[in-house]
C-alpha positions as CSV (number, residue, x, y, z in Angstrom):
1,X,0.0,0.0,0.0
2,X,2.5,2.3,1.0
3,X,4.5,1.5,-2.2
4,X,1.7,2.7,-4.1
5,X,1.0,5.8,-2.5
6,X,4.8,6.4,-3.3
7,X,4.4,5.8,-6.8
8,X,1.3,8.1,-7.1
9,X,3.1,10.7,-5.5
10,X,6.0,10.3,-7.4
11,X,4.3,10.5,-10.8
12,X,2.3,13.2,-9.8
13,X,5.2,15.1,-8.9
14,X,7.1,14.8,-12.5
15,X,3.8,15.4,-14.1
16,X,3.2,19.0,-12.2
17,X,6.8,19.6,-12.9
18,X,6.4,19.0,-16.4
19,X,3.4,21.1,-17.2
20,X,5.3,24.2,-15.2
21,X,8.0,24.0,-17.9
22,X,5.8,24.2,-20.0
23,X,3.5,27.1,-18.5
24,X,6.6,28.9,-16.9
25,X,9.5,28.3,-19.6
26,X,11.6,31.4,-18.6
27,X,11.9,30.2,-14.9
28,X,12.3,26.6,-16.0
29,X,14.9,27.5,-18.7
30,X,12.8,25.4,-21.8
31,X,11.9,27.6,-24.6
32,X,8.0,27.3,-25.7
33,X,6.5,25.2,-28.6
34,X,8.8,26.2,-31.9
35,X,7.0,27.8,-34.8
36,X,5.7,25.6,-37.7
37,X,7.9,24.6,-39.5
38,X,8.7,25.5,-43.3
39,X,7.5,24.4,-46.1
40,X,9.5,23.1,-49.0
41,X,10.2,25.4,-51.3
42,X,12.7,28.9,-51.9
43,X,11.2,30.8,-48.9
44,X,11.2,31.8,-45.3
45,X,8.9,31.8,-42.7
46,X,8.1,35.0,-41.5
47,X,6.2,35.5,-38.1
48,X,5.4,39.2,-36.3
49,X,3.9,38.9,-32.8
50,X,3.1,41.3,-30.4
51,X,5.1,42.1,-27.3
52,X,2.5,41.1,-24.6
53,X,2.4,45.1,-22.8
54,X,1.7,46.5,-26.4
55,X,-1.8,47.2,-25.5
56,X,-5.3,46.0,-25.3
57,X,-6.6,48.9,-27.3
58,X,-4.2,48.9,-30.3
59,X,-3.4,46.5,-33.7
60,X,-0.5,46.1,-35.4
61,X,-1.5,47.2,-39.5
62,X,1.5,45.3,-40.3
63,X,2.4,45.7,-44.6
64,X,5.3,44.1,-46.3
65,X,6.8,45.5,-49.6
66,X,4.4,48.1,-49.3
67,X,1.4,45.7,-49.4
68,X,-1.5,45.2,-46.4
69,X,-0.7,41.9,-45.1
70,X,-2.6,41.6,-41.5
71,X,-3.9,44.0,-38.6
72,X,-2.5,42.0,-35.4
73,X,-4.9,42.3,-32.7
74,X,-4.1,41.4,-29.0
75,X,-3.1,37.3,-28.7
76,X,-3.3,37.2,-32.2
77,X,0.3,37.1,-34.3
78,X,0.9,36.9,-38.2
79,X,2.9,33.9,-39.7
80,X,3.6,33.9,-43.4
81,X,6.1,32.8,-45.8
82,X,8.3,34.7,-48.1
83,X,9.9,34.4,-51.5
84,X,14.3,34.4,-50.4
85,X,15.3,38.2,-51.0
86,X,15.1,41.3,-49.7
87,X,11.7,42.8,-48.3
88,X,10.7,45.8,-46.3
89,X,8.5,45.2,-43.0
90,X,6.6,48.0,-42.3
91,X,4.6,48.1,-38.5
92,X,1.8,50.9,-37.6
93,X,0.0,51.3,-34.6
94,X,-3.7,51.9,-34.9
95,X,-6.0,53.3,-33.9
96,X,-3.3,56.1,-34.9
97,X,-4.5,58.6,-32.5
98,X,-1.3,60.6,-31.8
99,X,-0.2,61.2,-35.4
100,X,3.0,58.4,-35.1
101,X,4.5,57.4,-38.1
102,X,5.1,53.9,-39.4
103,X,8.5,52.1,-38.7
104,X,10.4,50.4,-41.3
105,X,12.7,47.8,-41.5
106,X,14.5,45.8,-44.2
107,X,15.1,41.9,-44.1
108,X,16.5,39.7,-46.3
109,X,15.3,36.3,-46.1
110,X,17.2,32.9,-47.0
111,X,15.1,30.1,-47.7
112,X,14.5,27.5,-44.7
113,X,15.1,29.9,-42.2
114,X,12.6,31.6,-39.9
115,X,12.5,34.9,-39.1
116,X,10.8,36.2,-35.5
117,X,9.8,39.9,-34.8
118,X,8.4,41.5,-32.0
119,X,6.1,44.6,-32.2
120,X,6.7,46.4,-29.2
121,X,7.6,50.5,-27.5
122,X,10.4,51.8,-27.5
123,X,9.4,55.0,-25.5
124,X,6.4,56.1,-27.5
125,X,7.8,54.7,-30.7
126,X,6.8,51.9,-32.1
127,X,9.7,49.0,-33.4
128,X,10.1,45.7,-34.6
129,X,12.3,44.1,-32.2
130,X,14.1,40.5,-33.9
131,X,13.4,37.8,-31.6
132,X,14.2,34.1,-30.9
133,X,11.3,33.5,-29.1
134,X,8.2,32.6,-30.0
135,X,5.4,33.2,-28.3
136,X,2.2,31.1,-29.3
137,X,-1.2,33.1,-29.8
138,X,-3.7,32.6,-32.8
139,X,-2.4,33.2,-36.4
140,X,-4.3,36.6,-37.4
141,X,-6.5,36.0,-40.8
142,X,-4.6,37.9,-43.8
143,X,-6.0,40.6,-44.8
């Protein structure tokens, strides 16, 4: 009997440890669940997420090469692939009630990697911040 409630315990223990890594990766040291991956092909994969302080009230309008490609609400990030070559990311905050203007940036993308941004302040200027982590929300619909 007593070997059993030792075993119960014992699994329960490594089970509850488990799921912490996986709810608390920064204090357990394991990185969350990794992007998709990438499909065959000449491209890169391409994802902008929100840093999670952006705020509640705002979306990211984010274009690339001058094109509309998703407004990023809160939880929500955009994942995408691109053609290998150079492209120009361009992130706006909206509703744009304090006049900002958009930030640029330019990327050139090799095929099979992944690429990570971060929307987030800089002050009261909004960046695209490269990242290596990923932070799982809802892919945004394409606009």
């Amino acid at each position: 009997m007593r070997r059993l409630i030792l075993l119960t315990l014992t699994s329960a223990v490594f089970a509850l440890a488990a799921n912490s890594a996986q709810a608390f990766p920064r204090l357990f040291g394991k990185p969350r669940s990794a992007p998709p991956p990438i499909p065959p092909g000449k491209g890169g994969r391409l994802i902008v997420q929100r840093a999670p302080n952006f705020g509640s009230d705002l979306f990211v309008r984010l274009s690339i090469d001058g094109k509309r490609a998703a407004d990023i609400p809160r939880n929500q990030h955009y994942g995408g692939v691109l053609v290998a070559g150079r492209h120009t990311l361009t992130a706006l905050a909206l509703p744009n009630t304090q006049s900002r203007r958009p930030t640029s940036i330019g990327i050139t993308i090799k095929s099979g990697k992944v690429y990570i941004f971060t929307a987030t302040w800089e002050g009261d200027r909004l960046i695209l911040r490269p990242s290596d982590f990923y932070s799982p929300t809802t892919r945004v619909n394409r606009n």
